[in-house]
LOZABA-163781 format. One line per 5 residues: their letters; for each residue x, y negated, z negated of C-alpha. Coordinates in nm, 3 decimals, always signed. Last residue first. Example, Ala and Ser with C-alpha at 12.3 -4.5 7.8 and 13.67 -1.06 7.14 Angstrom:
SA	+1.367/+0.106/-0.714; +1.230/+0.450/-0.780
This chain:
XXXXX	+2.556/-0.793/-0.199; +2.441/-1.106/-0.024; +2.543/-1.289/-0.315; +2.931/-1.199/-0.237; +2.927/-1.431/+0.060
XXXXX	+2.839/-1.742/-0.148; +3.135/-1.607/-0.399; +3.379/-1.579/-0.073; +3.244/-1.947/+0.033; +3.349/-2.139/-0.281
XXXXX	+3.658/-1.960/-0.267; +3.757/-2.107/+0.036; +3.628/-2.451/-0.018; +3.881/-2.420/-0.342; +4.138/-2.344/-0.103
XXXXX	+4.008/-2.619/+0.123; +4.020/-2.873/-0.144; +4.414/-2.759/-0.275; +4.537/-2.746/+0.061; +4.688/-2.435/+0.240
XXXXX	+4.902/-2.186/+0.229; +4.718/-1.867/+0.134; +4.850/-1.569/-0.109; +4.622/-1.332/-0.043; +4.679/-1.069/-0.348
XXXXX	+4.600/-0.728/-0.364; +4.562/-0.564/-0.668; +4.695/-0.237/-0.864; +4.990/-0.404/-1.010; +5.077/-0.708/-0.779
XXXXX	+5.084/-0.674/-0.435; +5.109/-0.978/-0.206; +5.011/-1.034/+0.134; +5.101/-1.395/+0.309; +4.879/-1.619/+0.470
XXXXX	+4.906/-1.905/+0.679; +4.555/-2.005/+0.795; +4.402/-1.997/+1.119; +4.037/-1.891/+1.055; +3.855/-2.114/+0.803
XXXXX	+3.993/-2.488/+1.021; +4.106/-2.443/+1.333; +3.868/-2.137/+1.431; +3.549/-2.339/+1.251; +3.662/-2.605/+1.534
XXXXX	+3.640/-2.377/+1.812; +3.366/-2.175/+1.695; +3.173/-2.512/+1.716; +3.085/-2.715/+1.434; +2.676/-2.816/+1.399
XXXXX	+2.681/-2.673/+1.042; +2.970/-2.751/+0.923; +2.870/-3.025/+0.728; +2.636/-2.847/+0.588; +2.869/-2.652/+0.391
XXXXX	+2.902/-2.213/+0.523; +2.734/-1.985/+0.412; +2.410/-1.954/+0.585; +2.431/-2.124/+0.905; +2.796/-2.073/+0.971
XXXXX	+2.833/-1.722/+0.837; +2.480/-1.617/+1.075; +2.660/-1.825/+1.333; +2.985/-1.662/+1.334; +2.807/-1.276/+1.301
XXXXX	+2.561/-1.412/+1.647; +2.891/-1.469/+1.839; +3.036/-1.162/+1.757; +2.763/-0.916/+1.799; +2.661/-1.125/+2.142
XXXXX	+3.068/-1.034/+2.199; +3.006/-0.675/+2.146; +2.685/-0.671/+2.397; +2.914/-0.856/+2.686; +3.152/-0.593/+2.588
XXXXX	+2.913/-0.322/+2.672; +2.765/-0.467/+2.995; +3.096/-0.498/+3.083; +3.166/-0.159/+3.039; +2.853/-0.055/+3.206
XXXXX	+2.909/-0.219/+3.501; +3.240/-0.051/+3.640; +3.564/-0.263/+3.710; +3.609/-0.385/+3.319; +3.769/-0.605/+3.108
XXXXX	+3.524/-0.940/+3.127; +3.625/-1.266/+3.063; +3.367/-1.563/+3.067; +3.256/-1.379/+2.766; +3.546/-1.563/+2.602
XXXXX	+3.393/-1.642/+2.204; +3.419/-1.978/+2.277; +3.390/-1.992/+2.646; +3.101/-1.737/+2.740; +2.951/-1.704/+2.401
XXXXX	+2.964/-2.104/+2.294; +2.881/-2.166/+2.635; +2.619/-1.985/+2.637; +2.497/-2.156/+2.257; +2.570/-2.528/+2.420
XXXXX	+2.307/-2.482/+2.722; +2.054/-2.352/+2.509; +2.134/-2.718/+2.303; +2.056/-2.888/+2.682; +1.655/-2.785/+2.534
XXXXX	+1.654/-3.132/+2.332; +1.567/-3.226/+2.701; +1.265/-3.043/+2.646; +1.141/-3.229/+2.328; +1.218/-3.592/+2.477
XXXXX	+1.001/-3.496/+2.823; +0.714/-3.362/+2.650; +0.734/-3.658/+2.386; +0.711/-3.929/+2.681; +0.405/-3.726/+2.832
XXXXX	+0.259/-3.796/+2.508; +0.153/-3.463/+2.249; -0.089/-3.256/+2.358; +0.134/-2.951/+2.401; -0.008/-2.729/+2.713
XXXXX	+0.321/-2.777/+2.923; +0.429/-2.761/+3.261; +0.727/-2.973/+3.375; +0.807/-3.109/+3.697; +1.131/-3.308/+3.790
XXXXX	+1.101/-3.509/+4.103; +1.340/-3.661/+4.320; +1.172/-3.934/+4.557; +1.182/-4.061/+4.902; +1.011/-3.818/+5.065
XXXXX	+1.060/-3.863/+5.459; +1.290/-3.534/+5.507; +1.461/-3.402/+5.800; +1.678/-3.779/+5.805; +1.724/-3.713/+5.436
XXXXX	+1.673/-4.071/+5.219; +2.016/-4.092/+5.017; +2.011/-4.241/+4.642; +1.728/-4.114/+4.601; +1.421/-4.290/+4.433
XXXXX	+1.324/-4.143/+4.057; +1.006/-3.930/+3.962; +0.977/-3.752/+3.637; +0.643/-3.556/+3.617; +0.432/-3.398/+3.324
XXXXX	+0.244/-3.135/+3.495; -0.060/-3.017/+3.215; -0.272/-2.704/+3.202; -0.543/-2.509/+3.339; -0.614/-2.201/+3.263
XXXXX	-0.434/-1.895/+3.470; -0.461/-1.611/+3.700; -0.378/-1.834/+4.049; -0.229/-2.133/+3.889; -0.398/-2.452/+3.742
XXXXX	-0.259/-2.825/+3.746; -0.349/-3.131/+3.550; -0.195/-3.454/+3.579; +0.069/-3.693/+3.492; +0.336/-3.941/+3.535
XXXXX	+0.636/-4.104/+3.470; +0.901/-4.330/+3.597; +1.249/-4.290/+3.575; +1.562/-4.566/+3.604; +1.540/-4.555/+3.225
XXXXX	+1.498/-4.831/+2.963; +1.630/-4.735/+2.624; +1.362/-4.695/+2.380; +1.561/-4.465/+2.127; +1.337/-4.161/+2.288
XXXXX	+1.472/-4.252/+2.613; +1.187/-4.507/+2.819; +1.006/-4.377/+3.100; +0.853/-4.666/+3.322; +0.516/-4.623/+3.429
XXXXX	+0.298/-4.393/+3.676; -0.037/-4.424/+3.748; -0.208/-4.293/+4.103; -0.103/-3.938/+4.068; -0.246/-3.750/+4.362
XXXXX	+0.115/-3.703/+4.504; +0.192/-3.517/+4.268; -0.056/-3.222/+4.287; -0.028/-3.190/+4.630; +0.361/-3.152/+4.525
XXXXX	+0.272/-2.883/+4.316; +0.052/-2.736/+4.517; +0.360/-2.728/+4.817; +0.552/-2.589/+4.560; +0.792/-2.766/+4.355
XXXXX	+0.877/-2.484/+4.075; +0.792/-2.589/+3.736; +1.014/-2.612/+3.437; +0.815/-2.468/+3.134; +0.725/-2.644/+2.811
XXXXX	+0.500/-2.391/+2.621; +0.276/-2.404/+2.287; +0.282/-2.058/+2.100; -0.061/-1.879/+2.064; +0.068/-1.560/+2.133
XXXXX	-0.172/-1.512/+2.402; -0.115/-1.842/+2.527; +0.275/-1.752/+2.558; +0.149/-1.409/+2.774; -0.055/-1.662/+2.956
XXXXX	+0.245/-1.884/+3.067; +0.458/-1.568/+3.076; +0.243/-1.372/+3.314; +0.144/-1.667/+3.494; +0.475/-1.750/+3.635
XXXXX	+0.707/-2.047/+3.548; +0.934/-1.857/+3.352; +1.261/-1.887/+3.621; +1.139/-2.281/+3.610; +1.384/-2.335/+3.272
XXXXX	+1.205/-2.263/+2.953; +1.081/-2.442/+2.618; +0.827/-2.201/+2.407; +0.649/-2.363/+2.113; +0.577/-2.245/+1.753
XXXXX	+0.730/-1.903/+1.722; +0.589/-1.788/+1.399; +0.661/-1.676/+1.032; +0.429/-1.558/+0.783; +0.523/-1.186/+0.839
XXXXX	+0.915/-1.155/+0.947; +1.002/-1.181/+1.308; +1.175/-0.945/+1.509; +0.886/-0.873/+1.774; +0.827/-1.203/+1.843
XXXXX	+1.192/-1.253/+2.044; +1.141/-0.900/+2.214; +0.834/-1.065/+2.383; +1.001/-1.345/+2.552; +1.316/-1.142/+2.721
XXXXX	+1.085/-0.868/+2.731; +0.873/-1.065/+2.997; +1.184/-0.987/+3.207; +1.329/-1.272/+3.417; +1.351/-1.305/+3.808
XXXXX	+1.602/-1.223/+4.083; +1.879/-0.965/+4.043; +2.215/-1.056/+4.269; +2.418/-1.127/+3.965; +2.379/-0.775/+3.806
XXXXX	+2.239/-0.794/+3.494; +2.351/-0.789/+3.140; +2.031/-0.862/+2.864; +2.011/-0.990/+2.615; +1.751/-1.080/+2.280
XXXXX	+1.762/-1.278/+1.933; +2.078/-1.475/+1.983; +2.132/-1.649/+1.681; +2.066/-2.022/+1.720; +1.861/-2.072/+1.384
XXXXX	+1.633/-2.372/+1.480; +1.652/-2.337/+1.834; +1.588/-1.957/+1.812; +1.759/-1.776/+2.074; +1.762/-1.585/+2.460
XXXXX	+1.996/-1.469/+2.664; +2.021/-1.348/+3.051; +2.318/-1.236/+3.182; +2.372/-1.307/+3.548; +2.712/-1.119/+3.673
XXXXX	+2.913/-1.216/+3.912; +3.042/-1.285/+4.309; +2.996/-1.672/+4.403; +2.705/-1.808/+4.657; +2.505/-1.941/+4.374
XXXXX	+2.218/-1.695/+4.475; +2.446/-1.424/+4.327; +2.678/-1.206/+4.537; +2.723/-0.874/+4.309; +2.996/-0.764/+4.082
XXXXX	+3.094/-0.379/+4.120; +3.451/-0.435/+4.253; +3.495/-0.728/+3.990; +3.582/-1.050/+4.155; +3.414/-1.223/+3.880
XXXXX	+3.172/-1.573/+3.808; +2.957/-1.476/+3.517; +2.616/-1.674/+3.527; +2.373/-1.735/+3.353; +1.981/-1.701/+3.243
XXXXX	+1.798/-1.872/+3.030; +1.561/-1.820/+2.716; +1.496/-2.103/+2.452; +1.211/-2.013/+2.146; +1.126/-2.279/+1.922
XXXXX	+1.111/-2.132/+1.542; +0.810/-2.195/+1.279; +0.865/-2.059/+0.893; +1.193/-2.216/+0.887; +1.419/-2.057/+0.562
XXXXX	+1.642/-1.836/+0.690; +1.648/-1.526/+0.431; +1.428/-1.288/+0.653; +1.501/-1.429/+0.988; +1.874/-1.307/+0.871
XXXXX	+1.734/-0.988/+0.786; +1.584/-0.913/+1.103; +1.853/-1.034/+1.270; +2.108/-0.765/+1.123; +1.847/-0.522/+1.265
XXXXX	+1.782/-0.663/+1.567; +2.168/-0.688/+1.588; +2.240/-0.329/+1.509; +1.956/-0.168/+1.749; +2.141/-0.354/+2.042
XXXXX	+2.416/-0.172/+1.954; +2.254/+0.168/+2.010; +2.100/+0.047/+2.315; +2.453/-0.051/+2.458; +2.609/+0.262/+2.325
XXXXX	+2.369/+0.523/+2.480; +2.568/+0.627/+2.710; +2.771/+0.478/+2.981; +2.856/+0.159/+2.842; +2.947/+0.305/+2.557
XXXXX	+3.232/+0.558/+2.791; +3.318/+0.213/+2.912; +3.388/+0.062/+2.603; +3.555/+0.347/+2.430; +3.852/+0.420/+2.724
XXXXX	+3.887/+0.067/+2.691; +3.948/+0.045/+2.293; +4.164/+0.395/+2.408; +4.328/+0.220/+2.625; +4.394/-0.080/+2.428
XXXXX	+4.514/+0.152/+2.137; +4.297/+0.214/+1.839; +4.368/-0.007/+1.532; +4.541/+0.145/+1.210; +4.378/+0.120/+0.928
XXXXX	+4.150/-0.221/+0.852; +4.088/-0.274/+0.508; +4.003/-0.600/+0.532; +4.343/-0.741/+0.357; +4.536/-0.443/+0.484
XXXXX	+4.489/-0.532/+0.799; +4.518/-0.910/+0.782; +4.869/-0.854/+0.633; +4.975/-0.559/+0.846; +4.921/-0.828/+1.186
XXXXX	+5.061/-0.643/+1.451; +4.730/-0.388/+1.539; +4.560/-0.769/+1.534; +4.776/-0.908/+1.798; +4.790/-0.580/+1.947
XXXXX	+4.375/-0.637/+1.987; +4.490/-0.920/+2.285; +4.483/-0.645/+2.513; +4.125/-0.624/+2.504; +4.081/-0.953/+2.695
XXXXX	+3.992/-1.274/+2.516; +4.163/-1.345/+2.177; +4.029/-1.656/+1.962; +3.999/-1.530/+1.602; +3.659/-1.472/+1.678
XXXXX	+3.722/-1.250/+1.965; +4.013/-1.088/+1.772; +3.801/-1.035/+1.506; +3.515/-0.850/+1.671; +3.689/-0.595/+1.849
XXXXX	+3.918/-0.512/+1.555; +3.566/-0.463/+1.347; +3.420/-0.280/+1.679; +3.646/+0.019/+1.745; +3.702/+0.166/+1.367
XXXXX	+3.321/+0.032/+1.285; +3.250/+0.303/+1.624; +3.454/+0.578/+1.449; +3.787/+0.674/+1.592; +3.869/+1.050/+1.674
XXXXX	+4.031/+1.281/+1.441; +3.729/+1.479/+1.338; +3.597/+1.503/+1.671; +3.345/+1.328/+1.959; +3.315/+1.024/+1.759
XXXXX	+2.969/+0.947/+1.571; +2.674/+0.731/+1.762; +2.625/+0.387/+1.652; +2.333/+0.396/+1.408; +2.440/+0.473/+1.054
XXXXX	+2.804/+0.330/+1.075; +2.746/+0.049/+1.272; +2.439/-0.060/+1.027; +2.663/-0.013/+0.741; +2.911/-0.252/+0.867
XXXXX	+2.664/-0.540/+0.956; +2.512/-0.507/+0.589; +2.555/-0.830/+0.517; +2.825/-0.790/+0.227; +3.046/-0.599/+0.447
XXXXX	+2.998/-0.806/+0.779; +3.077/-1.129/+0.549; +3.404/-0.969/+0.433; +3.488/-0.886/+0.767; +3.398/-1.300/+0.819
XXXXX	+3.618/-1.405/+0.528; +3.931/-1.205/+0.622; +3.952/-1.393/+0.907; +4.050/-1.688/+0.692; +4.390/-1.540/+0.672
XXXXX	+4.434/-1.553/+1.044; +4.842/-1.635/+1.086; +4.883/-1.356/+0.842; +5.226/-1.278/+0.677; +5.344/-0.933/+0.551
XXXXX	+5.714/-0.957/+0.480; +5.919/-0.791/+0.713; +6.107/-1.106/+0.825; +6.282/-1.226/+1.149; +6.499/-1.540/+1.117
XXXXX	+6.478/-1.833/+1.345; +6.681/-2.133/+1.290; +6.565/-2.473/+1.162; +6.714/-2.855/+1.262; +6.516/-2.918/+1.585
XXXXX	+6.747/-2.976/+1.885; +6.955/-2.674/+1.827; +7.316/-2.610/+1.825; +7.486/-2.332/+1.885; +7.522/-2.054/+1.698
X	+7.916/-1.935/+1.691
């Protein structure tokens, strides 16, 4: 005899084919029609043998699962499981974790990274080309991958990791260069900058630059000159620097951009490193709370060097608008689970990092250009809850598939609102 259960239901396996990610089906659609699959296909390079796995057969699983919310590679049985979404995207069968990891690192190795890399330049390329800004504000930081990993280095944060460094557009926040470093590496490339300018379409241009104080060096402040984009650049407190400060004689209350009163005061004037023009130091100044006993200054300070000729007030507005870099790493490192990484050697993380840039950049291109405007400032969380995890059950009927989804009647209808937007990129 069953006994008796607190909720009134009992549990009764099926062999129908159900989906718990119908709405998953929408963004391998979205690859298709984009061009993403194509790309793999023609540039990644071809398995070793006949009855080895093609790179689409690796990444498409790859890419689901992370969207769909998984977060180490053993999560892809979750997909192998599901026949419904399979057969739906036209899946096949789904390599094995080890072979998945077996893949990755052997990428990682080779030429897989650059070969990748090659795929979203492309597939940004084309999204620059449809997007309709004709000036972009270009964000670039660096961060950090806490991991025990045998090969991870000690960063200057004092924890063992990796420090990635990615840049985007603010206006479309597809990331438009990476890079996977070991944590202990000091500095930027220019490349992170330049890369950026060399996927644009003619009659578009990167407007203004707005970067944390790892870009405060002349090569990038005259390199950004030379592309006659407008820079806001944290600047390091060095002893000219401070010199610099301290002969402001006017400072005055900073106000938030809705006119709030701060507990800031502001200043300016005009500084000049070795190998470059002159330019502006826009300074926040505010007491602390603690005066050091080794230290008689009795201000914070927060620098920024800039060549826009707009208000110190506006310099100070536009940069903190900046925090949205912030947002788009941890959108790749939380919502898309970069902060997880599968392997002990280097080059297979640097690989998955590269797989989950794929990832993250195919959800935003689908958010920003298919998807309502009302979505359009939704996280991959929320766009997970509501177009990804939906009940769905596979039907055949004659010679067609059917996705039979449970759902309501406006989001169905939502649904197929977004498959014919989709289909136009065809």
């Amino acid at each position: 005899m069953i006994k008796q259960t607190l909720l009134n239901f009992k549990f009764k396996r099926t062999d129908e084919k159900l989906t718990p990610h119908a709405g998953a089906t929408l963004f391998t659609e979205f690859m298709l029609a984009f061009g993403v699959k194509k790309l793999i296909q023609r540039i990644m390079p071809s398995p070793g043998s006949n009855r080895g796995y093609d790179a689409w057969q690796y990444i498409h699983p790859i890419v689901l699962m992370l969207l769909a919310g998984g977060r180490h590679i053993d999560d892809l049985r979750e997909i192998a499981e599901d026949k419904a979404l399979r057969e739906s995207t036209g899946m096949g069968k789904v390599p094995s974790s080890s072979a998945v990891g077996d893949w990755i690192r052997r990428s990682g190795n080779g030429e897989g990274i650059v070969k990748l890399k090659t795929v979203i330049d492309k597939a940004n390329r084309k999204a620059l080309q449809i997007h309709e800004a004709k000036e972009y504000t270009l964000w670039s930081d660096p961060t950090i991958i806490e991991t025990e990993k045998y090969d991870a280095k000690m960063t200057y944060k004092g924890v063992k990791g990796y420090k990635p460094i990615v840049t985007a557009f603010k206006e479309l926040p597809i990331i438009v260069y990476h890079e996977f470093r070991h944590g202990n590496v000091a500095g930027v490339p220019l490349q992170a900058l330049s890369h950026a300018y060399e996927l644009l379409p003619e009659g578009t241009r990167i407007k203004h630059a707005c970067l944390d104080s790892e870009f405060y060096t002349a090569e990038v402040i005259n390199f950004l000159r030379s592309k006659d984009t407008t820079f806001s650049i944290v600047a390091d407190k060095t002893g000219a620097v401070m010199d610099a400060i301290k002969r402001i004689k006017h400072w005055r209350e900073l106000r938030t951009e809705e006119g709030i009163l701060t507990n800031r005061q502001i200043g300016e004037t005009v500084h000049v490193m070795k190998g470059t023009e002159a330019f502006r130091l826009v300074v926040q100044k505010w007491k602390k709370e603690q005066i050091d006993l080794f230290d008689s200054e009795p201000y914070c300070y927060h620098v920024i060097a800039t060549d826009r000729e707009s208000s110190a007030e506006e310099v100070v507005w536009e940069y903190n608008k900046r925090g949205q870099m912030e947002n788009i790493i941890k959108e790749l490192k939380n919502g898309i689970g970069m902060e997880s990484l599968p392997s002990g050697e280097f080059g297979g993380n640097a690989m998955w990092f590269c797989l989950g840039v794929l990832a993250y950049n195919v959800f935003v291109l689908k958010r920003e250009l298919i998807l309502p405007q009302e979505y359009k400032n939704k996280t991959i969380s929320t766009i997970r809850w509501f177009f990804i995890e939906i009940a769905g059950k596979m039907v055949k009927h004659g010679r067609r598939l059917w996705l039979h989804v449970s759902t309501t009647v406006e989001k169905f209808n939502l649904l197929l609102h977004i498959r014919k937007k989709i289909m136009a990129f065809v």
